[in-house]
C-alpha positions as CSV (number, residue, x, y, z in Angstrom):
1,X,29.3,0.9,17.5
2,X,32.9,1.8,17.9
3,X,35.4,0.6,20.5
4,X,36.0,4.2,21.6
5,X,32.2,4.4,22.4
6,X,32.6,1.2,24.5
7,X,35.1,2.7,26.7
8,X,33.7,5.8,26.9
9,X,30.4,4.6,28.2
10,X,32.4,2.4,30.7
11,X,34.2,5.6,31.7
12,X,31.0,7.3,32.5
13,X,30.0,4.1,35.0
14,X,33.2,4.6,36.4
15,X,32.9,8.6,36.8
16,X,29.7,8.0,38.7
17,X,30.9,4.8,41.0
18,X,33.5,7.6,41.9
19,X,31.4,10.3,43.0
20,X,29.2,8.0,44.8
21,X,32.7,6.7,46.9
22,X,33.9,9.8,47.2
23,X,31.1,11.6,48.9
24,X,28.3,8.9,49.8
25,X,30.3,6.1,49.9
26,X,28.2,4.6,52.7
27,X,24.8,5.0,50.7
28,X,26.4,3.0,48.0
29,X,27.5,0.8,50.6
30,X,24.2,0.2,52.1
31,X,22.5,-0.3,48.7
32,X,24.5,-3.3,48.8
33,X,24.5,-4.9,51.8
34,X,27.4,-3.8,53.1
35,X,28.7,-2.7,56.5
36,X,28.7,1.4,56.6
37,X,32.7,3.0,57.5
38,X,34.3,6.0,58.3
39,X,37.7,4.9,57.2
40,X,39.2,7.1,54.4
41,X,40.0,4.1,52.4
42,X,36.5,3.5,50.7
43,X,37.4,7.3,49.4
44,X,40.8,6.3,48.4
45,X,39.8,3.7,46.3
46,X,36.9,6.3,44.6
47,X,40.1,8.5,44.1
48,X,41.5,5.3,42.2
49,X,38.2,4.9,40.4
50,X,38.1,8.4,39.2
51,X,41.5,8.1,37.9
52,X,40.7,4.9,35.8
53,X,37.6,6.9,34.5
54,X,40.2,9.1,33.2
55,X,42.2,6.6,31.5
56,X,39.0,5.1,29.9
57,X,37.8,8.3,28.7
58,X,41.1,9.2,27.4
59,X,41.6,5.6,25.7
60,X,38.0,5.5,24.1
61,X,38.7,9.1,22.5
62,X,41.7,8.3,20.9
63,X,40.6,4.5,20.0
64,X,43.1,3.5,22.1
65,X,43.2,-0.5,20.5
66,X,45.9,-2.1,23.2
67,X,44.2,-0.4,26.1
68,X,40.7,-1.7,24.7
69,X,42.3,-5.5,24.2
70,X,43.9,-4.9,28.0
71,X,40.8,-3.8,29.3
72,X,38.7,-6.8,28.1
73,X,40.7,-9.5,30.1
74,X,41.1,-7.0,33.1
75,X,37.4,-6.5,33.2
76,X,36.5,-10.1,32.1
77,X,38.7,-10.7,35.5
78,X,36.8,-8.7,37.9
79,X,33.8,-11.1,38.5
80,X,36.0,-13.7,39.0
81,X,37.9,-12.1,41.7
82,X,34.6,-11.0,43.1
83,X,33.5,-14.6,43.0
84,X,36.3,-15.5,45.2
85,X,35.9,-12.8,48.0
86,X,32.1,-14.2,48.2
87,X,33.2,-17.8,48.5
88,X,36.1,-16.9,51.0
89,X,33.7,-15.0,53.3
90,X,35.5,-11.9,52.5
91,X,32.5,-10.0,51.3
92,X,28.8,-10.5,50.6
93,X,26.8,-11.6,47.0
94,X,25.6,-8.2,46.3
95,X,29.1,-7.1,44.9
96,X,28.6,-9.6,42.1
97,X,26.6,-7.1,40.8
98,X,29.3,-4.7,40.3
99,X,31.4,-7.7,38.3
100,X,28.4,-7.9,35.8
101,X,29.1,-4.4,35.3
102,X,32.7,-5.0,34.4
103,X,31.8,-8.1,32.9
104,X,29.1,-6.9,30.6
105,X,31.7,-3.9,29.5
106,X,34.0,-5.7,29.2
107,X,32.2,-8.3,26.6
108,X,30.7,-5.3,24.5
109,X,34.6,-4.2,23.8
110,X,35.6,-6.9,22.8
111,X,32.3,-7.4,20.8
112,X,33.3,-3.8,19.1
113,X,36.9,-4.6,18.3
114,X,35.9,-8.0,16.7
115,X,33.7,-6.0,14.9
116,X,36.5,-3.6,13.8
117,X,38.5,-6.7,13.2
118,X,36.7,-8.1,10.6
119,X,35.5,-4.6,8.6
């Protein structure tokens, strides 16, 4: 398992959370219990998702080792934040399932580059 592979994989989740925000954002919306919209901003942030599948895809292929360590808190960070909108009453429990997403990525990175570490 390399750290590339990691992010690369991650990059693919992120591709299709894109495509799914970009043009069916409400289906994913609904999948989780959430309110449907016609607002452009769900689509804007799918725009923003597609460009971070970007970055991970280019990161993972170059082994990319300070974007990998970055990535690891960032991601470790997400179900935290997530936590909070839940408790706040700013959003419902089903989008703790998309911070075990980042969550679990983010702990098989940093599983790879301690592996890397220590060959």
């Amino acid at each position: 398992m390399t750290v590339g592979r990691t992010l690369r994989v991650f990059a693919v989740y992120l591709a299709g959370l894109a495509v799914a925000l970009l043009f069916a954002p409400n289906v994913l919306l609904s999948l989780f219990g959430m309110p449907e919209t016609t607002e452009v901003w769900i689509r804007v942030v799918g725009m923003l998702v597609a460009v971070l599948a970007l970055y991970y895809w280019t990161a993972g292929r170059t082994e990319f080792l300070p974007f990998a360590r970055a990535s690891v808190l960032a991601r470790g960070a997400v179900p935290l934040f997530f936590l909070a909108f839940v408790i706040e009453g700013w959003a419902t429990w089903p989008l703790l399932l998309f911070g075990i997403a980042d969550a679990a990525g983010a702990a098989w990175t940093w599983m790879a580059l301690r592996g890397d570490a220590s060959s």
